[in-house]
C-alpha positions in Angstrom: 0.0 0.0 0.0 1.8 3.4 -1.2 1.3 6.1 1.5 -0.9 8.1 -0.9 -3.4 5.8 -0.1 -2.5 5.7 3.3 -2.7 9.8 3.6 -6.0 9.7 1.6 -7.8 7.5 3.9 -6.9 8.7 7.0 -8.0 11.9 5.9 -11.4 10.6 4.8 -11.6 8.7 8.1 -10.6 12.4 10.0 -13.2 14.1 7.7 -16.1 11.9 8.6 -15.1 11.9 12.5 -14.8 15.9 11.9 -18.9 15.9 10.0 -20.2 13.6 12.8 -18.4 15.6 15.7 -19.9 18.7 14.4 -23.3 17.0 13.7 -23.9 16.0 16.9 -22.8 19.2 18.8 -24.8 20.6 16.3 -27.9 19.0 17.3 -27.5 19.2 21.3 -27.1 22.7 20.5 -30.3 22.4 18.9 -32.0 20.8 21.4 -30.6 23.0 24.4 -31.6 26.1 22.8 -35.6 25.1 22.5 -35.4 24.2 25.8 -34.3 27.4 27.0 -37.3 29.5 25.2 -39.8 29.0 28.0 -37.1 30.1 30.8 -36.2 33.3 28.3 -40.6 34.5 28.1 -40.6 33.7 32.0 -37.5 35.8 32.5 -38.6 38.4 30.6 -42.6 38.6 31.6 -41.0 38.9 35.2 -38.7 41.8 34.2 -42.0 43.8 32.6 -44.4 43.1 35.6 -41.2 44.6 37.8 -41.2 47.6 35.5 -44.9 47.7 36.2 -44.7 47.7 39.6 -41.6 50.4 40.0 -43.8 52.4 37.5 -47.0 52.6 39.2 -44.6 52.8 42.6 -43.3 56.1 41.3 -45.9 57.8 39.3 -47.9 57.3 42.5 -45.7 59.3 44.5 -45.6 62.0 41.8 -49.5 62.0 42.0 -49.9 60.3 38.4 -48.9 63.9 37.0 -48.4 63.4 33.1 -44.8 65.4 33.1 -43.4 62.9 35.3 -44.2 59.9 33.1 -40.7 59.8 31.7 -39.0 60.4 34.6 -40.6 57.5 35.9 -39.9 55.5 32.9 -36.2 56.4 32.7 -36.1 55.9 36.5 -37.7 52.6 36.3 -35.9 51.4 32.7 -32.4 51.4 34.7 -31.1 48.1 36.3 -30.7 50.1 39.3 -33.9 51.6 39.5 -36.1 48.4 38.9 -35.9 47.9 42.6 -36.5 51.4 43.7 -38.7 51.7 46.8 -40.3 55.3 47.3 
């Protein structure tokens, strides 16, 4: 057997162990990532209904006066002012 044949084969056995690597992280990938959609809606319906509350938190403390509505959203949109407590 000349090593032509040699080189050619193990490099058609590397390139088939290379496909089926990448297939199968491929496809755990896959998998992982529709897992996490339900855990990303929950994440994020929690994050509005805490904008909600720091909202309605500060616009009652400004007596619901229209002028301070964006203060109250800017104040509310920051990570440090989600858990404000007035």
């Amino acid at each position: 057997m000349d090593y032509s044949v040699t080189i050619i084969l193990f490099l058609v056995a590397a390139a088939v162990g290379g496909f089926l690597v990448l297939m199968f992280t491929m496809l755990s990938n896959w998998r992982a990532g529709s897992r996490g959609h339900e855990e990303s809606d929950a994440n994020q319906s929690k994050r509005s209904r805490d904008f909600e509350k720091c909202y309605n938190t500060c616009m009652i403390a400004e007596h619901w006066e229209p002028d301070k509505g964006d203060h109250c959203e800017s104040l509310c949109g920051s990570p440090l002012g989600a858990h404000l407590s007035i």
